[in-house]
Each structure stands twice: as structure tokens, then as C-alpha cells.
N, CA, C and O of each residue as an XYZ file, in Angstrom:
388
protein
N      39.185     -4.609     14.891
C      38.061     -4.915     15.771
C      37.237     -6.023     15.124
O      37.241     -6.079     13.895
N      36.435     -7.032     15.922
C      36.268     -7.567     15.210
C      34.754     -7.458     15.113
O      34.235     -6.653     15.885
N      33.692     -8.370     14.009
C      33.106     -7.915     13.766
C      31.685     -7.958     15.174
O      30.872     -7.051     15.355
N      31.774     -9.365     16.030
C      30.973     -9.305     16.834
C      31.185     -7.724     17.888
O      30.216     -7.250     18.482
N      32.541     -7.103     17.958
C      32.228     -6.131     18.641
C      31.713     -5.063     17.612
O      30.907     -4.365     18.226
N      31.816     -4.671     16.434
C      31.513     -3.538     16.073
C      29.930     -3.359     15.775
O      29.279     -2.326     15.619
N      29.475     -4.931     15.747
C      27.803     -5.032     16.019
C      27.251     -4.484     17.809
O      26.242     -3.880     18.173
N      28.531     -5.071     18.654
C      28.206     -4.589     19.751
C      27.878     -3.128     20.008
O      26.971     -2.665     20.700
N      28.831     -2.489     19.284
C      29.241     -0.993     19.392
C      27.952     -0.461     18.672
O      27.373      0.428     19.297
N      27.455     -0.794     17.611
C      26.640     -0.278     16.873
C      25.244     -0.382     17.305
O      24.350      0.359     16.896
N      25.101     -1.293     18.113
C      23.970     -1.245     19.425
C      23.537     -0.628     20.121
O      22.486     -0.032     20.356
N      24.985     -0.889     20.700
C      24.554      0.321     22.279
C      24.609      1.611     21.622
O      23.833      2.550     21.801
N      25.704      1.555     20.766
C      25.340      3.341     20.385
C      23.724      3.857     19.898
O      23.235      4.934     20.239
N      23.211      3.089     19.249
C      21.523      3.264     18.918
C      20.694      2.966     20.393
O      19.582      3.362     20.743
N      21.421      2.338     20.919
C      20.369      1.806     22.338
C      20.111      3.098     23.152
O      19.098      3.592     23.649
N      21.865      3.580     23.080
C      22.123      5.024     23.468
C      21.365      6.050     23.604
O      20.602      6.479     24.469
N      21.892      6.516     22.084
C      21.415      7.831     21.300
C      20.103      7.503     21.021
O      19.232      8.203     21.537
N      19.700      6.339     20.124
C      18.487      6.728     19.520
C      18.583      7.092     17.968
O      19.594      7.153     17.269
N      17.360      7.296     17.653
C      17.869      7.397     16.213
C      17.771      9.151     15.844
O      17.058      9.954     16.445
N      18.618      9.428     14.790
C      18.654     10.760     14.823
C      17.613     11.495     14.038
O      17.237     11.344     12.876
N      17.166     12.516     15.183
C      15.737     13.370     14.402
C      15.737     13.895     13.049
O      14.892     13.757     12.165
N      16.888     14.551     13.049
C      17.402     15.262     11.766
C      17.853     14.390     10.677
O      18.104     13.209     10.918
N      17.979     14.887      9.471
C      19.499     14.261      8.983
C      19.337     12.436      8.844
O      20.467     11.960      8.954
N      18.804     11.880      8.742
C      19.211     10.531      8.930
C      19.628     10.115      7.699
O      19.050     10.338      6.636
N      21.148      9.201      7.939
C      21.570      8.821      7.338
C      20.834      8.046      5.728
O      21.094      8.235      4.539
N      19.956      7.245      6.361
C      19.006      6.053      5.522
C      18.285      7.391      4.927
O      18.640      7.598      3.767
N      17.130      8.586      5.564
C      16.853      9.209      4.784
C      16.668      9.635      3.517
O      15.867      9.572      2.585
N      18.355     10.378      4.027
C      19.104     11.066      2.689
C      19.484     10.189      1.907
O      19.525     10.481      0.712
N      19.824      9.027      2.285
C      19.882      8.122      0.840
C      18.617      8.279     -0.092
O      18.516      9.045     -1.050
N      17.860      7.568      0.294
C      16.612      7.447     -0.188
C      16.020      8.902     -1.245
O      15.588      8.881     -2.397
N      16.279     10.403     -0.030
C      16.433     11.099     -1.068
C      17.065     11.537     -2.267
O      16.866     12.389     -3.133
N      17.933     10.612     -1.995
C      19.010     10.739     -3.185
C      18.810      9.435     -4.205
O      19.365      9.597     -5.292
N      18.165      8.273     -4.049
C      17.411      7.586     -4.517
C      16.396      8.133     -5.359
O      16.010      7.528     -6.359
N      16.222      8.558     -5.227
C      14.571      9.089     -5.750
C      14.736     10.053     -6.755
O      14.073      9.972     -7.789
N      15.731     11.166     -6.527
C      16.225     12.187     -7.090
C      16.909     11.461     -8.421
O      16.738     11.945     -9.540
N      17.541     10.498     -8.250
C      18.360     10.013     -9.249
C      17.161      9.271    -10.461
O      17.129      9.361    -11.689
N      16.266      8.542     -9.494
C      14.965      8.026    -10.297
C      14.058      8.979    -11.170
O      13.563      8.780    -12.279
N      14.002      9.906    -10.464
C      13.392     10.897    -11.568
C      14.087     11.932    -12.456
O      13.483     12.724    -13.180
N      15.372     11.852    -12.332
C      15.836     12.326    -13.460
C      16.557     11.523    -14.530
O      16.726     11.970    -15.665
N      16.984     10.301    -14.132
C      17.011      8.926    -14.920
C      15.849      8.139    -15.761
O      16.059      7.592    -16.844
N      14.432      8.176    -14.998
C      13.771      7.390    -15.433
C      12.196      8.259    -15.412
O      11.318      7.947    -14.607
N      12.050      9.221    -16.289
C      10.871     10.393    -16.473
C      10.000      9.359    -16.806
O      10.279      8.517    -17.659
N       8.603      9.387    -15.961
C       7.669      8.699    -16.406
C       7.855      7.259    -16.864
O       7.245      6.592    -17.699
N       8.991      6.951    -15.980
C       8.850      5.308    -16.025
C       9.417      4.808    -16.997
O       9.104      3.618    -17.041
N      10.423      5.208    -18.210
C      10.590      5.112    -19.440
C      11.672      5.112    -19.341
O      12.122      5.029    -20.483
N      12.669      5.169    -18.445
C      14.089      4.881    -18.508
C      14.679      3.737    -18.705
O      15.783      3.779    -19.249
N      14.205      2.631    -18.383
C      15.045      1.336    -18.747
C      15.339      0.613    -17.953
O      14.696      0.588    -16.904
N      16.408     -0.231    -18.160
C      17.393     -1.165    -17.506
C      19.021     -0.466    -17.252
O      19.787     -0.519    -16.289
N      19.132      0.300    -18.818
C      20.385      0.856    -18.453
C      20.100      2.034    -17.326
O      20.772      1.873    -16.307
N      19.122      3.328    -17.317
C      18.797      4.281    -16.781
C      18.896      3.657    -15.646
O      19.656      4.264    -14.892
N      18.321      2.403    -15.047
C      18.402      2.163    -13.479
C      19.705      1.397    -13.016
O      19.946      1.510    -11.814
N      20.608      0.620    -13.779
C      21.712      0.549    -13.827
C      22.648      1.909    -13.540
O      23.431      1.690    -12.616
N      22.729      2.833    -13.923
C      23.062      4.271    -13.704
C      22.725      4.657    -12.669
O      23.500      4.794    -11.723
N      21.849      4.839    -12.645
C      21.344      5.188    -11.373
C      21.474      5.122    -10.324
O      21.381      6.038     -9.507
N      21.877      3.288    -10.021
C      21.938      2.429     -8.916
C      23.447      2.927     -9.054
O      23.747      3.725     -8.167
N      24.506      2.630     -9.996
C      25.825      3.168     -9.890
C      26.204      4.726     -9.308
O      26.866      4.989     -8.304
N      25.725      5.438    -10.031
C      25.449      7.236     -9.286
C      25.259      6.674     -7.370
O      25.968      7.150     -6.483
N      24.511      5.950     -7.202
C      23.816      6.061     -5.537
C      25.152      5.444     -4.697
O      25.765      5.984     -3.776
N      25.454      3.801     -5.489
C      25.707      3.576     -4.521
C      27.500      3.300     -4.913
O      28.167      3.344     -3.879
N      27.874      3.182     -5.477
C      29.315      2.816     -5.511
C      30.086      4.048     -5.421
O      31.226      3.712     -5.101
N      30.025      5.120     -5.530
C      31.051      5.921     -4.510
C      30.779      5.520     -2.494
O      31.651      5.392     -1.634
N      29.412      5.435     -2.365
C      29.597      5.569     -1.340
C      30.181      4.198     -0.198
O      30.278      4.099      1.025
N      30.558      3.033     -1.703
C      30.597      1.887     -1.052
C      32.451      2.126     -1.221
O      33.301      1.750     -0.415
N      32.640      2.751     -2.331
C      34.205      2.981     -2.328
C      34.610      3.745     -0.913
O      35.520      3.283     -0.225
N      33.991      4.770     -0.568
C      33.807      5.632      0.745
C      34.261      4.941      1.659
O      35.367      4.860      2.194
N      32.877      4.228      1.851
C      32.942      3.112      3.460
C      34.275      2.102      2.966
O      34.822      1.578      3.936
N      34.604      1.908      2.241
C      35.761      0.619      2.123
C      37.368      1.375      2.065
O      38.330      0.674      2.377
N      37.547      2.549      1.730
C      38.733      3.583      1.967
C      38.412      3.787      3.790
O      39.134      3.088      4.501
N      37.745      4.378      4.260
C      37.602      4.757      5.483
C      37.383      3.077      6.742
O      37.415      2.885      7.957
N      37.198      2.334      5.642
C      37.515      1.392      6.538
C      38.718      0.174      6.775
O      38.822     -0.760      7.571
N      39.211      0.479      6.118
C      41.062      0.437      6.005
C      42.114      1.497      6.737
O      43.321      1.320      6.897
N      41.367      2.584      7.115
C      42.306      3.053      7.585
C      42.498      2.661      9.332
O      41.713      2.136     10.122
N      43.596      3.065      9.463
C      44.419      2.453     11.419
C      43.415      2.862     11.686
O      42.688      3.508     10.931
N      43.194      2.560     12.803
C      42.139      3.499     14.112
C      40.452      3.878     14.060
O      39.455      3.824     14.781
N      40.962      4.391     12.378
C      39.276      5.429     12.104
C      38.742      3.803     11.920
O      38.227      3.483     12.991
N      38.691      2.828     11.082
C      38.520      1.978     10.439
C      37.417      1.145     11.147
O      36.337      0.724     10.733
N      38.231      1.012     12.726
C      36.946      0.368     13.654
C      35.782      1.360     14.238
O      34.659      1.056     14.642
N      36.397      2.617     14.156
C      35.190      4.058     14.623
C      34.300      3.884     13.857
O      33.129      4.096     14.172
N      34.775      3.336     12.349
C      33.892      4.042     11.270
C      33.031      2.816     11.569
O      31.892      3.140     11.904
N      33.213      1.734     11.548
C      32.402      0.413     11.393
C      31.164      0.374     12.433
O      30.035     -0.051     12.188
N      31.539      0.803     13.399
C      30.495      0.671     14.571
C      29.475      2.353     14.240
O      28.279      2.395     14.526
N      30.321      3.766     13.534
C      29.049      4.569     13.287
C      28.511      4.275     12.569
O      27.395      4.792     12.524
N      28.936      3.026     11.240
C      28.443      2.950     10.063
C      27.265      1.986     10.314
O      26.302      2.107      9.556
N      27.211      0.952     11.373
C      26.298     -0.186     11.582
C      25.218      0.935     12.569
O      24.039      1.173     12.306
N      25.797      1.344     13.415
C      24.665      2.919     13.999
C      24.111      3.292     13.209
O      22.899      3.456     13.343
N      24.618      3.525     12.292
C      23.517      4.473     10.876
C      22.574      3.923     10.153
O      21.721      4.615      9.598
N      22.601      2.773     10.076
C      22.093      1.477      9.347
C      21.326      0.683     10.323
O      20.797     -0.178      9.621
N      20.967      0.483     11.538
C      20.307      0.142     12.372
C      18.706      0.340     12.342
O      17.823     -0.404     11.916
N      18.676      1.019     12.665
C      17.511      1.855     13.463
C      16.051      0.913     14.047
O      14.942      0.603     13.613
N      17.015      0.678     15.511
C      16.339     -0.461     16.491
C      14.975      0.093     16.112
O      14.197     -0.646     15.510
N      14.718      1.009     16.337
C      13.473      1.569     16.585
C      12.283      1.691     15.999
O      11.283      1.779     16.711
N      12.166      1.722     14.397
C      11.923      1.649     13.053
C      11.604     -0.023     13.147
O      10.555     -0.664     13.206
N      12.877     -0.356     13.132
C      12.541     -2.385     12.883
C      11.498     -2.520     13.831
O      10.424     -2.694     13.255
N      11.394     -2.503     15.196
C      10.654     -2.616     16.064
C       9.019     -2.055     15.730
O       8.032     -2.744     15.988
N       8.963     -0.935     15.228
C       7.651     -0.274     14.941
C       7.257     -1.174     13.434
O       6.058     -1.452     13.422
N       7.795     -1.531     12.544
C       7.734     -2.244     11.360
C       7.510     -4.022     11.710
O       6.881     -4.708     10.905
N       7.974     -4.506     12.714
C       7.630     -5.593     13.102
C       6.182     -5.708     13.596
O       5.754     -6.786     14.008
């Protein structure tokens, strides 16, 4: 798929749905951001390496994740258009603008 449609897809699906009450994707990052910050970096004293770690813990499994699941047949373009859905949030930008 290519990429102007999976921006398409990732549109309307937020134009759709909306953004989700529960659970949001961006959220739980963030909580998991934070979580990693304070047990990496107590009172601010962790470092360069501690946030190096940190940033590795958060985000490179989940970038290995999205890049396995987006190689695969079929799922590959599903995943791209829930993954730009998840990462959106018309609604948010709009209230932040």
C-alpha cells in the first residue's frame, strides 16, 4: 500500500472513530516514559547514559515491533494505517493549535 493511502486510511479512521477514551496508545507511552525516567534518573542525577537507556528500554523494541509487523503480507498495510490512527490524534492537534 502505498504511503499516500495509508495516510488516507489513517484519517478517516480517526475522522471515524475519534480518538480513543481509554487506553490511548500515545498515553501509555508516555506512561511508560516517565516510569522509565524515574527509575533511571532519581532526582535528576541519572545522566546521559541513564537517559540513553532509557530512551533504548522505550523505544527500540517497539520500533523493532512496528518494522516486523510491517513486513508482513497483508497485516503490513492494516498495521500502517492503525499505526498512523494511533499517532494522529486530529483532535488534540486541533485543540493544541
Amino acid at each position: 500500500m502505498s504511503l499516500a493511502l495509508s495516510l488516507l486510511g489513517g484519517v478517516a479512521l480517526d475522522v471515524a472513530l475519534g480518538e480513543p477514551r481509554r487506553h490511548h496508545p500515545l498515553v501509555l507511552f508516555g506512561r511508560l516514559a516517565s516510569r522509565l525516567e524515574a527509575r533511571g534518573n532519581p532526582g535528576g542525577r541519572g545522566g546521559r547514559l541513564a537517559g540513553l537507556c532509557a530512551w533504548a528500554l522505550a523505544v527500540l523494541p517497539l520500533t523493532a515491533l512496528a518494522a516486523a509487523l510491517a513486513r508482513l503480507p497483508g497485516v503490513g498495510a492494516c498495521f500502517a494505517v492503525l499505526a498512523l490512527y494511533a499517532a494522529l490524534g486530529l483532535r488534540s492537534l486541533h485543540e493544541h493549535a
